[in-house]
Each structure stands twice: as C-alpha cells, then as structure tokens.
N, C-alpha and C positions, 0 to 999 in steps of 0.2 A: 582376336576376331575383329576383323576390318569394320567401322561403322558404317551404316546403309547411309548413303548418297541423300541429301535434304529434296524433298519433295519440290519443287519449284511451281508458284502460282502462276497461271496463265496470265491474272489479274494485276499482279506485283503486291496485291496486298495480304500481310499475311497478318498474324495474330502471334507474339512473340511473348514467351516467358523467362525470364532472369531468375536462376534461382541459386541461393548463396551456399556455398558450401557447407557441408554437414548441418544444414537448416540455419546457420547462424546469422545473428542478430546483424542484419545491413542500418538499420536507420534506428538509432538512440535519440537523438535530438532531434530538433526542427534544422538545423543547422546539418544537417548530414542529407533531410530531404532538400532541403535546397541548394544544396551543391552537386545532388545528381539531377533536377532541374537543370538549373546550369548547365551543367555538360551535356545535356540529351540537348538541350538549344542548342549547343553552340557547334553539336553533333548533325545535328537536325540540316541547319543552314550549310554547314563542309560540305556535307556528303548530296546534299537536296534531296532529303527524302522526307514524305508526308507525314504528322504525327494525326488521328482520328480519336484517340483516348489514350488515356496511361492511368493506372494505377498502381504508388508504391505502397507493398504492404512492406510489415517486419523484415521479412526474409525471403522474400521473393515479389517480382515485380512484373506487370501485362503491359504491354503495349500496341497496339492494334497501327499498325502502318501501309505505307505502299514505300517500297523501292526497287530500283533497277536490281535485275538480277544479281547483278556482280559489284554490287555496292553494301551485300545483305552483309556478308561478313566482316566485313570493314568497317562498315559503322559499329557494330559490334565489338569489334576486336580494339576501336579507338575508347570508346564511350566506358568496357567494362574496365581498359586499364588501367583510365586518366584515373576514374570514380575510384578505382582499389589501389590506388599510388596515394592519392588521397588520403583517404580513409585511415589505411594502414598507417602514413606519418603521423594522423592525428590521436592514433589510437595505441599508437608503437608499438603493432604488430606486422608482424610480417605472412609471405604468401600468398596464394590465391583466396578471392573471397566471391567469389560465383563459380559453379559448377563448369565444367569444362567446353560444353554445348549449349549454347541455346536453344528451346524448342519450340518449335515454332509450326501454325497449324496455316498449311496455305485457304485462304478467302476464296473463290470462287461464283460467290450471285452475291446478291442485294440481301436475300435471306438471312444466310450466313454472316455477312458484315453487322446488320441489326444486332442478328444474336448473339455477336461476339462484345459488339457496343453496350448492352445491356449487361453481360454477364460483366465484365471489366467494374463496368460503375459499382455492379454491386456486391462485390468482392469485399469490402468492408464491414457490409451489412451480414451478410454468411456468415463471416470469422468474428460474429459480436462484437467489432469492432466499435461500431455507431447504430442505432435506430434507424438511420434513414441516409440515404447514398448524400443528401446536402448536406448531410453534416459533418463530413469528411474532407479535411481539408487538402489532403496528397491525391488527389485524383483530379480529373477532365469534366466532372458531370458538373459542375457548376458552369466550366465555362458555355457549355448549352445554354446556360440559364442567365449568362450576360455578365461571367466575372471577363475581366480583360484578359487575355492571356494569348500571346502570338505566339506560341508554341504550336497549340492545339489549330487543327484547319476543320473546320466547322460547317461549310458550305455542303460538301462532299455528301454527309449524312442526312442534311436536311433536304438535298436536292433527291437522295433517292427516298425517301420518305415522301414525299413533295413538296413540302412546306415545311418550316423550322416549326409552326405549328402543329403541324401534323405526328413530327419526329419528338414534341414533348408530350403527345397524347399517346404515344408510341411505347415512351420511357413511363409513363403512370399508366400504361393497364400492363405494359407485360415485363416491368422487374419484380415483383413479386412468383413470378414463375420461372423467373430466369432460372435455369440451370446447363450444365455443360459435361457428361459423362470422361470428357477428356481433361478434365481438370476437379473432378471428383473431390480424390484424396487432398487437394488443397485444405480443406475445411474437415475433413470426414470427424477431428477431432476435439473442435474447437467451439464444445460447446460447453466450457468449462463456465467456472463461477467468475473469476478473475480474467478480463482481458489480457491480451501481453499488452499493453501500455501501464495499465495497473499491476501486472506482475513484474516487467520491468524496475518499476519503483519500490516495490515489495524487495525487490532481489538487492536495489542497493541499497536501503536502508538494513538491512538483515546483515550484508557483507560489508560496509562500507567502501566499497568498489564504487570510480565514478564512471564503469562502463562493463559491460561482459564481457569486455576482451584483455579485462586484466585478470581475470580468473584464473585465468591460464598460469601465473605469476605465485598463485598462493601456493602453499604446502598442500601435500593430499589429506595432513590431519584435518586441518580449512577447511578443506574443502569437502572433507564426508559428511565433516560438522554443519555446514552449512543445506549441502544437498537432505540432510533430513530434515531441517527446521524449515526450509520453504518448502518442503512437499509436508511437514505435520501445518501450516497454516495453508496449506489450500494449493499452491502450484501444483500442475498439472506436471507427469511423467517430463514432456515431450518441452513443453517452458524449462525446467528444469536444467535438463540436456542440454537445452542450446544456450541458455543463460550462462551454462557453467561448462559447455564447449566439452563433453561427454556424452559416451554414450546409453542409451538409453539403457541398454541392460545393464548397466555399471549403477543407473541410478536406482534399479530396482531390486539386483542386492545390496546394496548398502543398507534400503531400508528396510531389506526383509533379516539381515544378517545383523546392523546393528554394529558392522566393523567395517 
C-alpha cells in the first residue's frame, strides 16, 4: 500500500519526530548526545534550515524547525545516516536505527508553534525523566534561558510572544499543561519506578554488557536469564525489550513460563 504523500506547511515550519527502530536505545552515553548535536549543526548550516527547539530523548527525538520544501527530506536523509554510520561503527552493529519515515506535524499560527515549543521542552518531564525541563541537559529550553548555543534560533519565538520576557512567563504558566494528543503514546507508559537512564545502568551491571547493542551477541540461555532478573528487580515490560533488542511478548512469556 503506497504511503500518503507528507502534508506540506504553508509556513515551512513544522514539528519533526525521529524515532529509532524497534524503540531502541539511540543515546547510552553523553558522547552519543553530542555527536548527534553535532551533526544536526553541521546539518543545520548545509542545508540552511531554522532549529526553534530540539529535544533528544532515549529513543526517539522532536525537533521543531522551518525549512524549504524541498530541503525537508534531505536534511533528514543526511543527518539520520551520518548519526547511524556512526553510532553503528561505535557500537559494531549494523542496519538501520530510525524508523523509515519521519513524522512530522506541519505548524500553521503562532498558536501551534508555542504549543509545540512547550510540549518539546517538556518531554523529559512526562517521561520522569527530570522534575523540571532545566534540569535536562539534551534539550533547547535552557538555551531561552541564556545557555550559549548557535544551534537553536531564539529570536523567532520570542518575537511572536512579544518579548523574550513575555515568551518565559509563557513557558512558566503553560508547561504544566502541556500536552499533545498527537504524540500521546510517547509517555502513555512511563510511569514506572526506575527511569531508563537508571534502568539503563541496572541493565549493565546485571549483564555486564557496555551497551544494549551487544545483547544482541549473547546466547538466548543469557539472555532469558537475564530478561527475568531485570523485570524481578523492577524494569518495566517495554525497558526490557528494547534493552535486550526483543520483543515484548517474548518478554512476557519467558517470565510467565519460566523457559
């Protein structure tokens, strides 16, 4: 079945989601966030298209921009492959590591751009990641608040807000409300006890693996051994899965069977 034809903004801005195949783990280290930095800069400045917010989570990533029609898939198509040429030699796996499509929701008013700015930042905060959007270091909301960062273009949002003043009294009465029915299930399950940055760490001390992507590598005795010992200390179904690069109903016989 032919896929439906990308919606095209009148505005050129749209609201862009990266999301990694089979849910897996895109960023283990600090060292993996800042080399998809990196490349979205150096992606940024080729193609000349606007960055207004980014947020990298685990396994999928928002980025709120403007560009020329015909530059949307290109920059995309540069950025997702440098990032997963990368990654892959550093992790000595092979294949694709995002989803085949980006998806991406076209901006339209002033409205919608706020609501998308707001919901972005607070992505971190949803997924328990952090208490509070500043205390998140892979995201855009600080730079509002005066980290340096020539990536992010900052003007744009403050000017429709009217004031860069106005646009932080903006982000403290309405990200507590934020939400976005188009990006829902991002969170719907992540209200566990363990974050994945603490589950992560769970996961290689248990296996001694220095990464999820060598999981793939162990025996399946390993590995059934393993998937019941971090789901009897606390990981979640779906942690699990994408830790150990399976599926999820795989993980929930194993533990109801016991083989």
């Amino acid at each position: 079945m032919p896929r439906k034809p990308r919606i095209m903004s009148s505005t050129g801005i749209y609201h862009i989601v990266l999301r990694s195949v089979n849910q897996h783990i895109i960023f283990e280290e600090d060292s993996d966030y800042q080399k998809f930095l990196f490349i979205l800069s150096d992606c940024q400045k080729k193609y000349d298209v606007q960055i207004y917010a980014y947020c990298l989570m685990d396994n999928h990533i928002h980025i709120l921009m403007s560009s020329p029609d015909d530059r949307l898939s290109v920059f995309f198509k540069s950025l997702e492959t440098r990032f997963a040429r990368w990654y892959n030699n550093k992790y000595m796996r092979s294949g694709h590591l995002f989803q085949d499509r980006f998806y991406s929701t076209v901006i339209e008013n002033d409205r919608a751009f706020l609501s998308a700015l707001i919901y972005i930042h607070n992505n971190p905060v949803k997924a328990n990641v952090c208490r509070f959007q500043s205390d998140y270091r892979w995201s855009s909301f600080n730079d509002y608040y005066g980290r340096k960062n020539p990536l992010t273009e900052l003007s744009f949002a403050c000017s429709i807000a009217g004031s860069k003043d106005s646009l932080l009294h903006f982000f403290a009465r309405e990200s507590d409300r934020s939400d976005d029915i188009l990006f829902a299930n991002d969170h719907r399950q992540s209200k566990y006890f363990f974050t994945d940055e603490q589950a992560l760490d769970i996961f290689k001390s248990v296996t001694g693996l220095s990464s999820s992507s060598e999981a793939t590598k162990i025996s399946r005795v390993s590995r059934n051994e393993y998937v019941r010992k971090l789901r009897n200390i606390g990981l979640t179904v779906k942690q699990v899965a994408r830790f150990m690069d399976i599926s999820e109903t795989t993980i929930k016989r194993l533990c109801r069977t016991g083989k």
